[in-house]
C-alpha positions as CSV (number, residue, x, y, z in Angstrom):
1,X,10.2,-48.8,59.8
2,X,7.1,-46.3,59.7
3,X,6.9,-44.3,62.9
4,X,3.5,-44.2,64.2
5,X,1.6,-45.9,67.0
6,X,0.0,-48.4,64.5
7,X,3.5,-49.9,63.5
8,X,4.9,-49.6,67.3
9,X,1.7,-52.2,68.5
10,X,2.9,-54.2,66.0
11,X,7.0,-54.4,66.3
12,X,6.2,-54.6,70.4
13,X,4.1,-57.9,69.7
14,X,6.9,-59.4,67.8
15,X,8.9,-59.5,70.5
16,X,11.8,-59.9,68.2
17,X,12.4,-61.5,64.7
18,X,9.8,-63.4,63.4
19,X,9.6,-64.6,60.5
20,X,5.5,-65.1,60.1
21,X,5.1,-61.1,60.2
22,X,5.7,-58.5,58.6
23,X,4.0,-59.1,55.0
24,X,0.1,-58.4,53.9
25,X,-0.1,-62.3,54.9
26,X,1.7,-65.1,57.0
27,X,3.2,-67.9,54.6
28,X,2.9,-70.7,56.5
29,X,5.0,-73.3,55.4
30,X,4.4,-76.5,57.0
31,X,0.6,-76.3,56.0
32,X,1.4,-74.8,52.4
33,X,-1.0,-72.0,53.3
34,X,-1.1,-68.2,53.1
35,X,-3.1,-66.9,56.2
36,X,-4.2,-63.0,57.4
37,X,-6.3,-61.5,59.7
38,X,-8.0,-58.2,60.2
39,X,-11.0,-57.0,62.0
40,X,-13.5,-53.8,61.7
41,X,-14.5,-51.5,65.0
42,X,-17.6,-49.6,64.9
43,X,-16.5,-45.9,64.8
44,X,-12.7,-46.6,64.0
45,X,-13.2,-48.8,60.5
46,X,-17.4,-48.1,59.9
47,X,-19.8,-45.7,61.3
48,X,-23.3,-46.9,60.6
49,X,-25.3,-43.3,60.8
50,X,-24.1,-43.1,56.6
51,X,-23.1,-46.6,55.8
52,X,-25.4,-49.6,55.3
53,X,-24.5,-52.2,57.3
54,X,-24.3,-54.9,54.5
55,X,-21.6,-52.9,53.1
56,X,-19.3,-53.3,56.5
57,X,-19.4,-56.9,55.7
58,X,-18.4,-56.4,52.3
59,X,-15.7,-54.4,52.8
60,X,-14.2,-56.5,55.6
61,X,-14.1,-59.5,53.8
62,X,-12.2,-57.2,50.5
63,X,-9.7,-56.0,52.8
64,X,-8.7,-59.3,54.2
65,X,-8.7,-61.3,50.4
66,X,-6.9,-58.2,49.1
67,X,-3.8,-59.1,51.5
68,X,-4.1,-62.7,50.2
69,X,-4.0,-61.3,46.4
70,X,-1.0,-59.5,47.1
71,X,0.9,-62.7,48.1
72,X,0.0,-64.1,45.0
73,X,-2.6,-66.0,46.0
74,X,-6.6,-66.8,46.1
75,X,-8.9,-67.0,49.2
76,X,-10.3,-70.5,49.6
77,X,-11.5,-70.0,53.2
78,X,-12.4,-67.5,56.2
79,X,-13.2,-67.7,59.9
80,X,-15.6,-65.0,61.2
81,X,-15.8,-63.2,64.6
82,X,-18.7,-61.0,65.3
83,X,-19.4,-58.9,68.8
84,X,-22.5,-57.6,69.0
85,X,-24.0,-54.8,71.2
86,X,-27.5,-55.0,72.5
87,X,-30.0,-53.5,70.0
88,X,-27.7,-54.1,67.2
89,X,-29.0,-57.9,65.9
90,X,-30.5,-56.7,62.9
91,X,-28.0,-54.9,61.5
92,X,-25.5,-57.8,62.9
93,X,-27.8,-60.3,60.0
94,X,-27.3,-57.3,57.2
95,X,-22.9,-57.2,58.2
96,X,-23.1,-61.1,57.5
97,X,-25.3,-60.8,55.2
98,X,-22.6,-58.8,52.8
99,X,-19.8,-61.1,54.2
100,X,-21.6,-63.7,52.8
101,X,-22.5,-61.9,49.4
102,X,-18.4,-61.5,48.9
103,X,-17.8,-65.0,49.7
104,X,-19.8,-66.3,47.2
105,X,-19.3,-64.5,44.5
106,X,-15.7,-65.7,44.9
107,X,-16.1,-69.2,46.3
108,X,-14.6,-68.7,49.8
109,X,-15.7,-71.1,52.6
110,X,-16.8,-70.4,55.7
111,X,-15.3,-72.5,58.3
112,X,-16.4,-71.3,61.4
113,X,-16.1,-68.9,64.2
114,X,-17.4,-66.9,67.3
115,X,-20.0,-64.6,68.4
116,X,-20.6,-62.4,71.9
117,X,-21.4,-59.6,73.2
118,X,-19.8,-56.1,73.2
119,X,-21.1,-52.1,74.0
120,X,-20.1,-51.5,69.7
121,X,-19.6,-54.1,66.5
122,X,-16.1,-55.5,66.5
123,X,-16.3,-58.0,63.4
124,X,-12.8,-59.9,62.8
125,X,-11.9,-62.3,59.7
126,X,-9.2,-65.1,59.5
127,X,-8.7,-65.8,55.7
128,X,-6.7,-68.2,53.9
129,X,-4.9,-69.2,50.3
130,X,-3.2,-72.1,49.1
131,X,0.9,-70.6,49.4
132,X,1.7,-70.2,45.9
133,X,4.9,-71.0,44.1
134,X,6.5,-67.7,44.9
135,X,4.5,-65.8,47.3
136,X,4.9,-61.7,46.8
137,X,7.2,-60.1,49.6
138,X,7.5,-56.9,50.7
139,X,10.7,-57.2,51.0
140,X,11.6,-58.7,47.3
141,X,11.9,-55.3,45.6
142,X,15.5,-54.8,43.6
143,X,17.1,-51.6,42.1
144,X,16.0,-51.6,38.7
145,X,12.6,-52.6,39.3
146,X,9.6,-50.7,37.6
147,X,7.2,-49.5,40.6
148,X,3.4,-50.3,39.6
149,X,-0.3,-49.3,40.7
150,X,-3.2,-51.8,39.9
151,X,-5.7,-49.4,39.5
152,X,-6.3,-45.2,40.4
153,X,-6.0,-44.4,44.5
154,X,-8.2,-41.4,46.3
155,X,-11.4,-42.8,45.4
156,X,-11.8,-44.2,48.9
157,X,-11.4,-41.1,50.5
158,X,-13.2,-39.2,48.1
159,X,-15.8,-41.7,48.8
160,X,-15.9,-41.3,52.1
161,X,-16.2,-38.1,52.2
162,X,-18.5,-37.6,50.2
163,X,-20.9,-39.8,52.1
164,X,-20.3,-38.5,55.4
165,X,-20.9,-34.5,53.7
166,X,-23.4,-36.3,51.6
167,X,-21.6,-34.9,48.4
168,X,-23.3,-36.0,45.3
169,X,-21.9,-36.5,42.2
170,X,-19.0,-39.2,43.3
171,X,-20.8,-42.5,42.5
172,X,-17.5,-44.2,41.7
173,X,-16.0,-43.3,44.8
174,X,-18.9,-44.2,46.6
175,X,-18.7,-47.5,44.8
176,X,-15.2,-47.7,46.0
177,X,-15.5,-46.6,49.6
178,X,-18.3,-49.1,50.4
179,X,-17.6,-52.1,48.3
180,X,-14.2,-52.1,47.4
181,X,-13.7,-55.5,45.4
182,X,-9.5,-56.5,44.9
183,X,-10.8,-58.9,42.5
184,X,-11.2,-56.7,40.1
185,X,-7.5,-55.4,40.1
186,X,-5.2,-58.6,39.6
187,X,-2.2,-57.8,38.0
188,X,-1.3,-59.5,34.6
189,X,0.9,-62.3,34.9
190,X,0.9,-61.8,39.1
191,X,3.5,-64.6,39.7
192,X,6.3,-62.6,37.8
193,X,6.1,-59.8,40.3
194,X,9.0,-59.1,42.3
195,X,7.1,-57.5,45.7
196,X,4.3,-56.8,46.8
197,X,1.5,-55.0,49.3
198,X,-1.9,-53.7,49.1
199,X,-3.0,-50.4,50.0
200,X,-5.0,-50.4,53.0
201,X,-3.0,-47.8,54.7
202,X,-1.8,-45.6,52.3
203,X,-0.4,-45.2,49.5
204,X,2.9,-43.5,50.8
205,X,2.6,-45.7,53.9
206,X,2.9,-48.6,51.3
207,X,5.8,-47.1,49.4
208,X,7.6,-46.7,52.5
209,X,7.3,-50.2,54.0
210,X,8.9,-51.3,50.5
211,X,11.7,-49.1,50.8
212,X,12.2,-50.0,54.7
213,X,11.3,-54.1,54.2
214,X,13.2,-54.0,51.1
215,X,16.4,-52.2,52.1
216,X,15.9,-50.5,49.1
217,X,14.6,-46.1,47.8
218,X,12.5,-45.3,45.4
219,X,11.7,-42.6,42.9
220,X,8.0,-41.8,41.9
221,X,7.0,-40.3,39.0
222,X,4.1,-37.6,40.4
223,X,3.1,-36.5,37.1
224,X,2.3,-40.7,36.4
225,X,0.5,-41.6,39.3
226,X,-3.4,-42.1,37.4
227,X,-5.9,-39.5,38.6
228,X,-9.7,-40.3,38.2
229,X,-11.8,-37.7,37.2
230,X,-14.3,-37.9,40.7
231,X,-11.0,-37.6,42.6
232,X,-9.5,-34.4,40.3
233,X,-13.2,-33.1,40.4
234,X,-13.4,-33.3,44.4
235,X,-9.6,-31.6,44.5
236,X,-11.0,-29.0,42.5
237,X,-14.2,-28.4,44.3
238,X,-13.6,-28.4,47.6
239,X,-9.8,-27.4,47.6
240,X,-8.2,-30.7,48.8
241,X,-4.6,-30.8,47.4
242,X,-4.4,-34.0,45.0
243,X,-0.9,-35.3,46.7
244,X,-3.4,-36.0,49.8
245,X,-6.1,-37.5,48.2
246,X,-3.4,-39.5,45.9
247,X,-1.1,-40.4,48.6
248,X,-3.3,-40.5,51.8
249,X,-6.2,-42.4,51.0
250,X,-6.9,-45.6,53.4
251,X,-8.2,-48.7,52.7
252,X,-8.3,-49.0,49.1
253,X,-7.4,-52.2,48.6
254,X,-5.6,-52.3,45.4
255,X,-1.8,-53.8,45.1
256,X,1.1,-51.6,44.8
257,X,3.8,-54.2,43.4
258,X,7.6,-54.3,41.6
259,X,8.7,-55.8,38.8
260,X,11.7,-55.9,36.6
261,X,10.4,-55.7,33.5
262,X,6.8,-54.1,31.6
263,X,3.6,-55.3,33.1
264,X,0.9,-54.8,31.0
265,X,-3.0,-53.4,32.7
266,X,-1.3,-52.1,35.2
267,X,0.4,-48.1,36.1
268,X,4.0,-48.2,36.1
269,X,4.7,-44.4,38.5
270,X,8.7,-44.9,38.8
271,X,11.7,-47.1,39.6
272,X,13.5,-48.8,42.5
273,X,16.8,-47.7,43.0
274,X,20.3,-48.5,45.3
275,X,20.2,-45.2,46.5
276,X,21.6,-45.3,50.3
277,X,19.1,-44.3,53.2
278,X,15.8,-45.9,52.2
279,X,15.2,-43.0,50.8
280,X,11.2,-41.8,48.8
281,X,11.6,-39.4,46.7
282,X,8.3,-38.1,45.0
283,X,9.2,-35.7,41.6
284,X,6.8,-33.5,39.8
285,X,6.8,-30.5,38.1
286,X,8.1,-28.2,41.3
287,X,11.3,-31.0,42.1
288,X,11.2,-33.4,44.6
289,X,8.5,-33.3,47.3
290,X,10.1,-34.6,50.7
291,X,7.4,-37.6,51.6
292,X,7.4,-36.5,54.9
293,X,4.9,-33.7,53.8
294,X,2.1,-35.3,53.2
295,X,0.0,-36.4,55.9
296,X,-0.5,-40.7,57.0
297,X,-3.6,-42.4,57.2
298,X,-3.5,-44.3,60.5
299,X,-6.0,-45.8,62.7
300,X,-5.1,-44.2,65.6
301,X,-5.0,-40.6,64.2
């Protein structure tokens, strides 16, 4: 399993096997659901002196329907939690105001919730999906498996930065960093997918829980992995090394999935294989780069 403080929360709250975690989403049998959760704190997830506020909304309800994609499924419905610190009602009405923008452009019901008080924002959703027929594991990757990208990472984090530097020139980024949108990156034919997880970490966090969940190593193609031009231009320009825009980037909300044969719209950056160890091996031009080398997005730095 990763080894950093984010994952150690997590296994200590298990308290031991269970069966509901451990996925992008909880398939709950007995109701036929899918259900996640995830929640935004002000100055962790979102600092409001260079984003708009509508946009925290936005991107809290993308990063809790993009763990429902990657099981396979649709959001139908939310729950909402909102803590609110003294002066901060207005911009409170502009976060809900982009939660509601998301859900309904896509049609996802609101069925209720909380509010208090609080010294910063701390907004948390519950979302949920109807359990599809075969819902999209983590640990469902087999040797022989093509490994696949919905769409290009590092714009987040080009986004980002370029907000917080106010950098101009990185629109799609931007675009990407504030109102990320996992609609737009559904697989072909998603429910012949083998495994599956989004990228809200990382991509190399992501490719490692497949290997670990999976009991399974991988070998990724560096030379496939599909480069934007804002993210090549920012590498360029301000001499950040592509492998950490590429492979580091948070929150981008796009699925990383397996499958064992060609899926079409999608990047296909290398194979699953039986090696022994759990082992992620990156290759490009100079060999294999040890994963280990390139730095982890986590919450807790």
């Amino acid at each position: 399993m990763l080894n950093n403080r984010e994952w150690e929360l997590i296994n200590f709250a298990k308290g031991g096997e269970n069966a509901f975690i451990g996925d992008d989403c909880a398939v709950w049998n007995e109701k036929s659901l899918v259900v996640t959760t995830d929640h935004f704190c002000e100055n962790v997830h979102f600092d409001l002196s260079f984003m708009p506020a509508e946009a925290v909304g936005w991107r809290l309800m993308a990063a809790n329907a993009s763990d429902v994609i990657s099981m396979g499924s649709i959001p139908t419905h939310y729950l909402l939690n909102i803590a609110v610190p003294e002066n901060g009602f207005e911009n409170a009405k502009k976060m809900i105001e982009g939660i509601h923008n998301f859900a309904e452009k896509y049609n996802i019901a609101l069925l209720g919730g909380d509010t208090t008080a609080a010294e910063k924002f701390t907004l948390g959703v519950t979302m949920f999906g109807e359990k599809p027929a075969k819902p999209l594991l983590r640990s469902a990757a087999k040797p022989g498996d093509f490994v696949y990208l919905a769409a290009e990472t590092g714009l987040s984090l080009c986004g980002y930065k370029a907000l917080k530097h106010r950098l101009p020139g990185f629109e799609k980024s931007v675009e990407r960093f504030l109102y990320p949108d996992p609609f737009k990156h559904i697989p072909n034919k998603i429910s012949e997918l083998n495994a599956a997880i989004d990228i809200s970490d990382s991509l190399l966090s992501e490719l490692k829980l497949l290997c670990n969940l999976s009991n399974v190593s991988m070998e990724i193609d560096f030379d496939k992995i599909p480069v934007h031009e804002e993210v090549a231009k920012y590498s360029r320009t301000y001499s950040e090394p592509l492998e950490r825009l590429l492979f580091g980037s948070g929150e981008e909300f796009i699925m990383l999935f397996s499958a064992d044969h060609k899926i079409d719209g999608a990047f296909e950056i290398g194979k699953v294989t039986d090696k022994q160890g759990q082992r992620l091996e990156i290759i490009g031009k100079n060999g294999v780069t040890h994963a280990d080398s390139i730095k982890l997005f986590s919450h807790f730095g």
